[in-house]
C-alpha positions in Angstrom: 46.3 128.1 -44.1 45.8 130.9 -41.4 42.3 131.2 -39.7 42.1 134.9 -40.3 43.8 133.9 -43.9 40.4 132.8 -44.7 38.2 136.2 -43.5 37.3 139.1 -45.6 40.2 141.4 -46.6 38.8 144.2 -45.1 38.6 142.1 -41.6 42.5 140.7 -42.3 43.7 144.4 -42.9 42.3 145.5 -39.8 43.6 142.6 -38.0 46.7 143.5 -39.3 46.8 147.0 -38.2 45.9 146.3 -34.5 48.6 143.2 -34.3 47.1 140.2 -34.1 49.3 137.3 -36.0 48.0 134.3 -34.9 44.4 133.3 -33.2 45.0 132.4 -29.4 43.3 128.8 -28.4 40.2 129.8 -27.5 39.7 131.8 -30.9 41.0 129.2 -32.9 38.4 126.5 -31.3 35.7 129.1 -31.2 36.0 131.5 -34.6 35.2 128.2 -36.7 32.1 126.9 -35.2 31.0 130.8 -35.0 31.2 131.3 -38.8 29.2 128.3 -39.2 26.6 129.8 -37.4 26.7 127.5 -34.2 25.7 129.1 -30.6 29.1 128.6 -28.7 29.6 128.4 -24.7 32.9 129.2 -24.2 35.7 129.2 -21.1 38.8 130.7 -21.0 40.3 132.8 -18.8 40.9 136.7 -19.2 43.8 137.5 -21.2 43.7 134.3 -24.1 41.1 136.6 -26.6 37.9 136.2 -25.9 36.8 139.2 -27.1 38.2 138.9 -30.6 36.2 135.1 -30.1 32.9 136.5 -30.4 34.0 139.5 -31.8 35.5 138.8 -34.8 32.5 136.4 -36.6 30.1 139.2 -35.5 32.5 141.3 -37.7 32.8 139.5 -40.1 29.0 138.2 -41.0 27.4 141.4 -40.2 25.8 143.2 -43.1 26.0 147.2 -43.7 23.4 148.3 -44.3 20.6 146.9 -42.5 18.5 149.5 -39.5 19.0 149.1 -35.9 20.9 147.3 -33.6 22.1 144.0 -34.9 24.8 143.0 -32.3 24.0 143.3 -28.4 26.9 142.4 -26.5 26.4 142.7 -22.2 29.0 142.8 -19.6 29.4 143.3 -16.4 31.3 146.3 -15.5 31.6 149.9 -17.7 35.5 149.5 -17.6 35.0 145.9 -19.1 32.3 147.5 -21.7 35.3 150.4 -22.8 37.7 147.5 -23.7 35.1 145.5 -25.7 34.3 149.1 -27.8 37.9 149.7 -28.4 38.4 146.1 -29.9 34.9 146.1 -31.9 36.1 149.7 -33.1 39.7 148.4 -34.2 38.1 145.1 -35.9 35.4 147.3 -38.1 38.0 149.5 -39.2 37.8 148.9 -42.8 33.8 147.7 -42.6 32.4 150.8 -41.6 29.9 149.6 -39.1 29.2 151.8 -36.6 29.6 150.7 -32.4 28.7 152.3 -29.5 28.9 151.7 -25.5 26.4 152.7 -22.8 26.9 152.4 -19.7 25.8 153.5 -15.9 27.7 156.7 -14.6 27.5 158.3 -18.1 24.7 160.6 -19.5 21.5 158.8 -20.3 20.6 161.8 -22.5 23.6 161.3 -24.6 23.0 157.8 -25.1 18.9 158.8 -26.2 20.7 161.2 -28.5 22.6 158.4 -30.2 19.7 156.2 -31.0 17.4 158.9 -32.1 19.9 159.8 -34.3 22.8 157.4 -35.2 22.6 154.2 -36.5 23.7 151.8 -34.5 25.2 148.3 -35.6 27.2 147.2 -32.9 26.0 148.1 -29.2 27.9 147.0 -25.8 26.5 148.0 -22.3 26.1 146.8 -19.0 22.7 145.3 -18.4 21.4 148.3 -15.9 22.0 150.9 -18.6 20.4 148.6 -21.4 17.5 147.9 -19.6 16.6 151.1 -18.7 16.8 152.3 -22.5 14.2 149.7 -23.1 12.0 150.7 -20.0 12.2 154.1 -21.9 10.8 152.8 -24.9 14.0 154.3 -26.7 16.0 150.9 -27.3 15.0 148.6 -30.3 15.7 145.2 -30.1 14.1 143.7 -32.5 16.9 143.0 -35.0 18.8 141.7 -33.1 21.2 138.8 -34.8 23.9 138.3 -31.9 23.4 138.4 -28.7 26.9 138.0 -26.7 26.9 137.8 -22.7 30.5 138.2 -21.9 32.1 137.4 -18.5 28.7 135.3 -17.6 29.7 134.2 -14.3 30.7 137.6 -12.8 27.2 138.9 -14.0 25.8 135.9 -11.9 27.4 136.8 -9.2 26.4 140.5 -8.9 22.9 139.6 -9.7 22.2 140.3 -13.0 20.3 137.3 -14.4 16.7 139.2 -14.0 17.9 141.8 -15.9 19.6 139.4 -18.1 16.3 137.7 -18.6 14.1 140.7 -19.5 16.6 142.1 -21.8 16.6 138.7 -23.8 12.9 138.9 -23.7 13.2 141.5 -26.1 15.3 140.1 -28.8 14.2 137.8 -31.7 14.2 134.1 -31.1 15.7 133.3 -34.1 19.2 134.6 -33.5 22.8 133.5 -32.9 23.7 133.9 -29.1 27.6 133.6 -27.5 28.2 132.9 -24.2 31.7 133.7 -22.4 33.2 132.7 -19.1 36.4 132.3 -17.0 34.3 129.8 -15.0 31.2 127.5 -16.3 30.0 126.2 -13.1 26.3 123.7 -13.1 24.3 126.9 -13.2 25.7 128.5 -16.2 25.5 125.1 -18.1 21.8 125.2 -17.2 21.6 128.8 -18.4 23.2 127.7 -21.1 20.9 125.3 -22.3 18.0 128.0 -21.5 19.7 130.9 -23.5 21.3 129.2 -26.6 20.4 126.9 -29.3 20.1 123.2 -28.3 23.3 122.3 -30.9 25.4 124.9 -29.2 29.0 123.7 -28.9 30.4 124.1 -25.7 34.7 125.4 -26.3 36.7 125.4 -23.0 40.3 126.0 -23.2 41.9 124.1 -20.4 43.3 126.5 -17.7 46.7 124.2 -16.7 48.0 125.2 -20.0 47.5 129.0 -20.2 50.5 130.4 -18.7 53.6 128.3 -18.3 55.5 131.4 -17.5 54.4 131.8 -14.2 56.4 130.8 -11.1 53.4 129.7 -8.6 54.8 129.5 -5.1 52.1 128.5 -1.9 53.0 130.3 1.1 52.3 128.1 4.2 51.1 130.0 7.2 50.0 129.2 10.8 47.8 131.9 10.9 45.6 134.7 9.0 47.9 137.1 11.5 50.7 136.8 9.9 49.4 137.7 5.8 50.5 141.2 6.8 53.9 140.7 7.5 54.5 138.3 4.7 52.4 140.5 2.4 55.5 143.4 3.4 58.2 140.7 2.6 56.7 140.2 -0.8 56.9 143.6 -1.2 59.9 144.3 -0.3 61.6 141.8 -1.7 59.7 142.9 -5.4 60.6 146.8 -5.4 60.6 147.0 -9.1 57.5 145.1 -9.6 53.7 146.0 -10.6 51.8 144.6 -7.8 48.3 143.3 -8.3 46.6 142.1 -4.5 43.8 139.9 -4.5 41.6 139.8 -1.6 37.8 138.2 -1.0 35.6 141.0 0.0 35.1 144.9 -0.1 35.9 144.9 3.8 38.9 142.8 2.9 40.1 145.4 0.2 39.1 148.7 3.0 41.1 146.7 5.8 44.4 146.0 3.7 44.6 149.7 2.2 43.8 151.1 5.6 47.1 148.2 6.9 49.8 149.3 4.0 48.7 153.0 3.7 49.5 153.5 7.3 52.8 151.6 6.7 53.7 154.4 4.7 52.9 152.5 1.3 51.5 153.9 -1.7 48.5 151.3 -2.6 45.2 151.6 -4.5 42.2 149.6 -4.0 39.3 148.3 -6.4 36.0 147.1 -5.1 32.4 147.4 -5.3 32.0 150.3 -2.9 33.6 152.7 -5.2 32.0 155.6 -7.8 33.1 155.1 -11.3 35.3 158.4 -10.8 37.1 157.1 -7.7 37.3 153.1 -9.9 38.9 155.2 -12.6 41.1 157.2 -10.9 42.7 154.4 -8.8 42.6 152.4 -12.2 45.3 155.3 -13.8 46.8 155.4 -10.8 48.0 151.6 -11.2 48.0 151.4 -15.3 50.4 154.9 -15.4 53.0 153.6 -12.4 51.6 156.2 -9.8 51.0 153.4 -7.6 52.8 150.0 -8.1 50.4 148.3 -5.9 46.5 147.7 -6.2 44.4 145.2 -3.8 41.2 144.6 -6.0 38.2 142.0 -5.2 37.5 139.3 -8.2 34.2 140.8 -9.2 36.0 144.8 -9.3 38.6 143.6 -11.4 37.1 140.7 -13.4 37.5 141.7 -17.3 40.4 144.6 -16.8 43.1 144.7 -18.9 46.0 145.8 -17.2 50.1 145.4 -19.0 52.7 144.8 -16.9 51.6 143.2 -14.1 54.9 141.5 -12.2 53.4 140.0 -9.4 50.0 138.4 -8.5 49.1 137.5 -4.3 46.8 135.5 -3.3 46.5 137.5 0.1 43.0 135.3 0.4 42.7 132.4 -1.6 39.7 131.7 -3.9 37.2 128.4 -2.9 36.7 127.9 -6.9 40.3 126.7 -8.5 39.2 127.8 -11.8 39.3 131.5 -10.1 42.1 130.9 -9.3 43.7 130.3 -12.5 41.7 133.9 -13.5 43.6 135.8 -10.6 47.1 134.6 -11.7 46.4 134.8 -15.5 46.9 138.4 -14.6 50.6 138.1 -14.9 52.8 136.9 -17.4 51.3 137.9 -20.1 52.0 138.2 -23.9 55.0 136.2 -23.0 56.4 138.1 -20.7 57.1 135.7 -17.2 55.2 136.4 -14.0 55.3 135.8 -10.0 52.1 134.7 -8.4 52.1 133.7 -4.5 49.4 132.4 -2.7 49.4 132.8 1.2 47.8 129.7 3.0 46.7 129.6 6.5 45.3 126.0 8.0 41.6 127.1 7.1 42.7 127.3 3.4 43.5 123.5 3.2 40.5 122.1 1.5 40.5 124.7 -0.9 44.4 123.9 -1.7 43.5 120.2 -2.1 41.4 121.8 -5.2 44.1 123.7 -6.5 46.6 121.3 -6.4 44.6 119.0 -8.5 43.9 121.0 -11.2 47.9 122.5 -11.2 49.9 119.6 -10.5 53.5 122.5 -11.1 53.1 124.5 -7.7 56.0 124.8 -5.8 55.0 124.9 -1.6 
């Protein structure tokens, strides 16, 4: 019998109606243990469901009915918050509870209006905005049954945790908390063990076996002088292709536009130095074909959702392998095959050692 066989027919029919068929890995290992109530770590990298993971036992154990906020889900960035809304909204289709995202950039007027007069089952924010609803005394917490922190490590990494913390201060003790991550390095398993129930059960879903329809091809260099012109090669040879251009840091992402914008290339860049209308506009610009290529740092583009992606460079490789496996998950997805090269200069060697081990298929 089918996992979502055994849901409520109101979740099933909704399910049906936004296509899903079959749970991916991580919601087939997860979507149990959440149902039984358990507190649930889980790893897998974007693109194999997480969302519907966590989202679809909140959905389906959640009661009508009952005042106030009963799910708080947090992530990251507002374009990450958007996707997790649009799911939650497809998934309580048929269950009428009511979801709502707040974020920074937005009206915080708007969002006061909503919970002075909606009621709010389902919220999803980024922790800045959230906190500073409860600094305003205007954001209850107190019935709070789920507590999801989605894409944990990136919120580590652009220093969320105190924020993290105080928001938690204000939820009940007693509740069920969910935990997701591309990456689970020592300090999330700590955090882990500080923020969920001691029987928590930790799911990964192991990264080597995600996307067998990606050609991985390491591109040995002599030096970091020569990314450009082998960057142009890739392009070139690719004309056809959606383009997505990893690099390490904001600098890394102004330098490379500044390179292939002068070369006459029409390229967009996402990183952390950008207003949410400039992140959004360059976002279109890559999601509607405008532009075909768009450099982005790991922590700009960490949780988007972007079809069609052809190609995946490495123009900087990533130190952690397990980012690594998040930067080419980009491509060939939904079954559709992919490209992803990697471009390796001498200083990059210990950091291939790592990513060799964990993918033992990478043709050099």
């Amino acid at each position: 019998m089918s996992l979502f066989s055994k849901l409520s027919l109101e979740l099933q029919k909704a399910l049906e109606d936004a296509g899903y068929k079959e749970p991916t890995p991580i919601q087939r290992d997860a979507i149990p243990l959440a149902l039984e109530g358990y507190d649930i770590l889980g790893q897998a990298a974007t693109g194999t469901g997480k969302t519907g993971a966590f989202a679809i036992p909140i959905v389906e154990k959640l009661q009508k009915g009952k005042p106030g906020v009963k799910a708080l889900v947090l992530t990251p960035t507002r374009e990450l918050a958007i996707q997790v809304k649009e799911q939650i909204y497809m998934l309580t289709k048929y269950k009428r509870l009511s979801s709502y995202v707040f974020y920074g950039g937005t009206s915080v007027k708007q969002n006061l209006d909503i919970l002075q007069n909606k009621n709010v089952d389902i919220l999803i924010g980024t922790p800045g905005r959230i906190k500073d609803l409860i600094d305003r005394k205007a954001l209850n917490l107190s019935n709070v049954e789920y507590l999801v922190l989605d894409e944990f490590d990136q919120m580590l990494d652009m220093g969320f945790i105190e924020d993290i913390e105080y928001i938690i201060s204000f939820l009940p003790k007693e509740r069920t908390t969910y935990m997701f991550s591309a990456t689970v390095p020592n300090r999330i398993e700590l955090l882990a063990k500080r923020f969920l129930k001691s029987d928590f059960k930790f799911v990964k879903v192991p990264s080597v076996e995600l996307k067998p329809n990606i050609e991985e091809k390491m591109i040995k260099l002599s030096s970091p002088g020569e990314k450009i012109h082998e960057l142009m090669h890739i392009i070139d040879t690719h004309p056809m292709e959606k383009m997505l251009v990893f690099v390490k840091t904001k600098k890394d992402a102004k330098d490379l536009f500044f390179l292939l914008t002068k070369k006459g290339i029409r390229v967009q860049a996402l990183h952390g130095d950008l207003t949410q209308r400039q992140r959004e506009k360059a976002l279109s610009a890559f999601k509607s074909g405008a532009v075909s290529i768009l450099i982005a740092t790991d922590v700009a583009a960490r949780g988007l959702d972007i079809k069609d992606v052809g190609v995946v460079i490495n123009y900087n490789i990533p130190e952690d392998p397990e980012l690594y496996i998040h930067r080419i998950g980009r491509t060939g997805r939904i079954g559709k095959s992919g490209k992803a090269f990697s471009l390796i200069c001498p200083e990059d060697s210990k950091a291939l050692l790592r990513i060799k081990k964990l993918r033992s298929k990478i043709s050099v």
